[in-house]
MARFI-347487 format. One record per residue (C-alpha): residue number from 1; x, y, z. Coordinates in nm, 4 decimals. Example, Ala and Ser with C-alpha at 12.3 -4.5 7.8 and 13.67 -1.06 7.14 Angstrom:
<pts>
(1, (1.2300, -0.4500, 0.7800))
(2, (1.3670, -0.1060, 0.7140))
</pts>
This chain:
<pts>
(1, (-6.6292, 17.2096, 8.0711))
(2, (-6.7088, 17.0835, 8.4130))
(3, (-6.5131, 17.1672, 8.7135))
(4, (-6.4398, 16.9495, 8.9892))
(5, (-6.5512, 17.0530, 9.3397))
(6, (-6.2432, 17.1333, 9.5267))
(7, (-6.2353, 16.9033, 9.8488))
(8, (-6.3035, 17.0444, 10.2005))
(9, (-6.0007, 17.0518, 10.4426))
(10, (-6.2583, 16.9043, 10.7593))
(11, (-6.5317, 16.6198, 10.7191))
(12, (-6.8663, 16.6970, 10.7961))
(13, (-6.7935, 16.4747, 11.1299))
(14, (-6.5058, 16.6900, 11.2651))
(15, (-6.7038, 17.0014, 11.1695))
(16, (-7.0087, 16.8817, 11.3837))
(17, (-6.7445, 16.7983, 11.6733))
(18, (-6.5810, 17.1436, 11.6897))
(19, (-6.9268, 17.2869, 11.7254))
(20, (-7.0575, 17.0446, 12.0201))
(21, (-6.7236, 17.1077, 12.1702))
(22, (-6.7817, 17.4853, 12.1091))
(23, (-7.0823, 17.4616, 12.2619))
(24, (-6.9715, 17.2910, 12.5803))
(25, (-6.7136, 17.5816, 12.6387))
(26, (-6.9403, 17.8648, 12.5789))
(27, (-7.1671, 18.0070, 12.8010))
(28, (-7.4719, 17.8011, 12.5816))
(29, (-7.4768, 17.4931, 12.6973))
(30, (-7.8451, 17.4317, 12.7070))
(31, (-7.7982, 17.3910, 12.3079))
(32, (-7.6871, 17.0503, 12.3428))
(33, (-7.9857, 16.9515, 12.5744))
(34, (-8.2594, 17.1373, 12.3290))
(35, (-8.0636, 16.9954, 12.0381))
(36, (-8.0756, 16.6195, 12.1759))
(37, (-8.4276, 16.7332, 12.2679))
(38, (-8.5286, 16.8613, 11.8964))
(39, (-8.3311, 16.5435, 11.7696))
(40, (-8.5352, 16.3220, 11.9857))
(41, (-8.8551, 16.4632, 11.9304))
(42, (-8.8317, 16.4874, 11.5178))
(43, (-8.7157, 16.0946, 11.5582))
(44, (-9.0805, 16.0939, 11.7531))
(45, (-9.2633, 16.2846, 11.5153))
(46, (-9.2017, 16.0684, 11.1948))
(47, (-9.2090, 15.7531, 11.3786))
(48, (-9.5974, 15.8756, 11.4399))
(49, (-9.6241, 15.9614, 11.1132))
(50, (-9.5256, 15.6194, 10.9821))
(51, (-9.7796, 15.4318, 11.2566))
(52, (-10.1072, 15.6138, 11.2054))
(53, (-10.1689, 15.5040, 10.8278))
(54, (-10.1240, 15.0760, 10.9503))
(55, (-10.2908, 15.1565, 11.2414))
(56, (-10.6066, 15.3156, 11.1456))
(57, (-10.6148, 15.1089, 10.8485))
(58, (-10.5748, 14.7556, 11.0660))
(59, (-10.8553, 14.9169, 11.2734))
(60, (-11.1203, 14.9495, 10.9167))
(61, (-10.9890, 14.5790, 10.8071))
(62, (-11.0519, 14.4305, 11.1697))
(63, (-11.4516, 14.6194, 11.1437))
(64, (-11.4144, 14.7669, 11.4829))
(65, (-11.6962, 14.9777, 11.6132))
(66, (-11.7127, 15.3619, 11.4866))
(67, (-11.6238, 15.5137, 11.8533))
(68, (-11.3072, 15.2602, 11.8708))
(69, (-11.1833, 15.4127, 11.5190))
(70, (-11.2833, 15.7745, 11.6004))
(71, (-11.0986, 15.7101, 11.9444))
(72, (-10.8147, 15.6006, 11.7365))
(73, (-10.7864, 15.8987, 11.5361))
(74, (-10.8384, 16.1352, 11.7968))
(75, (-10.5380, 15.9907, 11.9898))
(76, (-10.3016, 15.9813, 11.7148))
(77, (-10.3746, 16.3402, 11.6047))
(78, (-10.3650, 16.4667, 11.9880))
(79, (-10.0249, 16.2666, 11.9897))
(80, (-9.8905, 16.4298, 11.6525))
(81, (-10.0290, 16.7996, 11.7334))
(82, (-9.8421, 16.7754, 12.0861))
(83, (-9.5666, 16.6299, 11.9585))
(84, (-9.5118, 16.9139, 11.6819))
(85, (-9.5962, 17.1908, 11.8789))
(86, (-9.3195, 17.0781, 12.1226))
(87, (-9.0689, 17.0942, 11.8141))
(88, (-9.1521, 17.4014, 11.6827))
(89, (-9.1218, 17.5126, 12.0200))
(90, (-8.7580, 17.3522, 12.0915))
(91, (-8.7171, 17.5086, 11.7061))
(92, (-8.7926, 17.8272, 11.8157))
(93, (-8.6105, 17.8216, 12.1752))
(94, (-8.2653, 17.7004, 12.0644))
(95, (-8.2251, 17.9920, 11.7352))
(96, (-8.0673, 18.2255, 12.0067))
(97, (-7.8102, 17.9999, 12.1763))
(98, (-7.6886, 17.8598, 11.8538))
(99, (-7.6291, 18.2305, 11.6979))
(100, (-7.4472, 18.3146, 12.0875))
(101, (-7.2673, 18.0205, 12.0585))
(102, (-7.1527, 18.0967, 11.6725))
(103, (-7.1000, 18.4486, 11.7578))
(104, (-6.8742, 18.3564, 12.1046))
(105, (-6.6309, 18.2347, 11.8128))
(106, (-6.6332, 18.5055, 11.6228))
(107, (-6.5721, 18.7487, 11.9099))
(108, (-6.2973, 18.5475, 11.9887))
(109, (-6.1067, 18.5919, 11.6889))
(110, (-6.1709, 18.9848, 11.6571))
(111, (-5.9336, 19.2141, 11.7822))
(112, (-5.9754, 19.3492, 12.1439))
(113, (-6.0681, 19.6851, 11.9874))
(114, (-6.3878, 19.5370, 11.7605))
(115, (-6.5035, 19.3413, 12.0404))
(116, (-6.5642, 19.5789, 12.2818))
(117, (-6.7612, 19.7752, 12.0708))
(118, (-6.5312, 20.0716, 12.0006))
(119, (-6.3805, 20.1237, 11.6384))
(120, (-6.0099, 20.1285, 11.6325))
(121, (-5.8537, 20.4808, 11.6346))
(122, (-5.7388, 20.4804, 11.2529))
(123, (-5.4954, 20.7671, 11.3021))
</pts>
């Protein structure tokens, strides 16, 4: 009734090493640095998600003044909104190195004929 998943010959691990060491050997290697940089910034992102809630509610317990808490909220959502727009940007930067980098190994592995562009002569 059920069938069991058949096992992968690589671990997730040695998959993401090929790539990174793919990466370094292709002509790409600004997707490591924007990948680091997308890594480091999501890491950022939810880590301000996380803070504004205690924060903004430690401000309403401790009855600060109405400009402190409005200050409060403005920074955190100037922080957030800065912080997102640099992922999506980073997002939207690295899509064309990663598909150059996957398609370096594919045009490594096609014949010489496919990968200059020509169709082999079939007769």
């Amino acid at each position: 009734m059920f069938q069991k998943n058949p096992v992968s010959k690589y671990s997730t691990f040695q998959n993401i090493w090929f790539m990174i060491k793919l990466a370094c050997t292709s002509q790409e290697k600004k997707v490591l640095v924007i990948s680091f940089f997308i890594a480091l910034l999501t890491i950022i992102q939810n880590l301000l998600n996380l803070y504004v809630s205690p924060v903004i509610l430690s401000a309403i317990e401790n009855h600060v003044s109405i400009q402190e808490l409005l200050f409060t909220i403005v920074i955190f959502v100037l922080m957030i909104m800065l912080v997102s727009a640099a992922l999506a940007y980073a997002n939207q930067n690295v899509i064309c190195g990663r598909i150059s980098v996957r398609c370096g190994r594919l045009s490594d592995s096609m014949p010489l004929e496919y990968s200059s562009g020509k169709a082999p002569a079939i007769f």
